[in-house]
C-alpha positions in Angstrom: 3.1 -41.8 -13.0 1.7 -38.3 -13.0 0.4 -37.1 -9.7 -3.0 -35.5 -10.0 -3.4 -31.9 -9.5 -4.0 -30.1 -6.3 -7.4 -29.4 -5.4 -8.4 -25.5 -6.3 -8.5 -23.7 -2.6 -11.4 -23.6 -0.4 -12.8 -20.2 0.2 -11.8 -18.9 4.1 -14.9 -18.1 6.0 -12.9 -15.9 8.3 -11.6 -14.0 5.4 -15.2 -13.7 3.4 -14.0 -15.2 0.3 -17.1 -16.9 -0.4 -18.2 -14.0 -2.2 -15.0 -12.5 -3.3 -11.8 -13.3 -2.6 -10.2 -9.9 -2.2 -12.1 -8.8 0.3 -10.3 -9.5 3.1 -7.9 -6.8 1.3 -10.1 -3.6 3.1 -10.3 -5.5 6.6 -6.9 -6.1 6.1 -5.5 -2.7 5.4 -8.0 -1.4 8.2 -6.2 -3.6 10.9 -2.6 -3.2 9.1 -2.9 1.1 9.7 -4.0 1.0 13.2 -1.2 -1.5 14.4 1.4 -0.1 12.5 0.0 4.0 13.7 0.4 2.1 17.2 4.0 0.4 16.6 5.3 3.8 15.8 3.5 5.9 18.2 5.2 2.9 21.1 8.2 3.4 19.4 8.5 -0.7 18.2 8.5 -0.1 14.4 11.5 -2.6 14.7 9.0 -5.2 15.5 8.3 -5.6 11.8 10.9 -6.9 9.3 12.2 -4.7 6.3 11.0 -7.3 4.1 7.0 -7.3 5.2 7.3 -3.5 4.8 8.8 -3.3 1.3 6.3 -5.5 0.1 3.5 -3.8 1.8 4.6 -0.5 0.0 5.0 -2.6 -3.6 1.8 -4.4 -3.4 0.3 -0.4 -2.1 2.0 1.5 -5.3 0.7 -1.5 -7.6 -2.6 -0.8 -6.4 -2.9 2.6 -6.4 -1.2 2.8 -10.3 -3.4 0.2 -11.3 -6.6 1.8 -9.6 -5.8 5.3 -11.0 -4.7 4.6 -14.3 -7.3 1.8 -15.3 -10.3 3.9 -13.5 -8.8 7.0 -14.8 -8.9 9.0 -11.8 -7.1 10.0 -8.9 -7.9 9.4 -5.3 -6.5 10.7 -2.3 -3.3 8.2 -1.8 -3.1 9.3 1.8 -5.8 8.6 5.3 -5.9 11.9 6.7 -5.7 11.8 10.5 -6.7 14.6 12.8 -4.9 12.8 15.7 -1.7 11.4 14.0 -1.8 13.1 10.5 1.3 12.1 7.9 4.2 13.9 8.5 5.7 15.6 5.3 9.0 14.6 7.0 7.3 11.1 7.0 6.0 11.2 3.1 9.3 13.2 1.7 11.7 10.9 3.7 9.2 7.6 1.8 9.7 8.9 -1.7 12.8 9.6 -1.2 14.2 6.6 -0.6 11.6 4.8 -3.3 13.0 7.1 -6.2 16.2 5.7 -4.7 15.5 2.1 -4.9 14.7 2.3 -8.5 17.9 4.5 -9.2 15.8 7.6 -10.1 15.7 11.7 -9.1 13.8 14.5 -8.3 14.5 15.2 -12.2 12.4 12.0 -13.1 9.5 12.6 -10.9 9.6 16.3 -12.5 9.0 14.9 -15.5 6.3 12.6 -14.5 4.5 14.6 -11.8 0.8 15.5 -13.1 -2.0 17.6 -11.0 -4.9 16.2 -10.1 -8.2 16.8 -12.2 -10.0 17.9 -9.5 -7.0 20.6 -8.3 -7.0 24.2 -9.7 
């Protein structure tokens, strides 16, 4: 006999989703920049597995493609810190190793490198 389907999920009062249910996504990435600005700062970036960062940056990339390209415009990708700015050591040593993972070069991101509308 066929079990009945699973009831749809309640909405989380401690994540808002009354209203929508993405919007624990901006408290979320609030919280997530501090304590990670904080576990590298103590030196205990170890603390979090290579997995939970890897798909931080995917689910971050898918984001920011799909925000860009299906608003058509570009936002600054980046928080800009007074305190703890990005390194470009930071940044350069990120892309890096992403052109890597998808078996691509500084030749492919020539090619698909475009300026901002809002840069000279």
């Amino acid at each position: 006999m066929p079990q009945p389907p699973d009831p749809p999920p309640r909405p989380s009062p401690t994540r808002g989703e009354g209203a929508d249910p993405h919007a624990w996504i901006d408290r979320f990435a609030a919280d997530l920049h501090i304590a990670a600005r904080d576990l590298v700062r103590d030196g205990e970036a170890s603390r979090v597995s290579d997995e939970a960062v890897a798909r931080i940056m995917t689910a971050a990339i898918r984001l920011y493609v799909a925000k860009s390209d299906g608003e058509e415009r570009t936002f600054r990708p980046i928080v800009r810190e007074d305190n703890e700015p990005l390194t470009a050591t930071e940044l350069l040593s990120a892309v890096s190793e992403l052109l890597r993972a998808l078996r691509l070069g500084p030749m492919e991101l020539a090619l698909w490198y475009r300026r901002r509308p809002d840069e000279p």
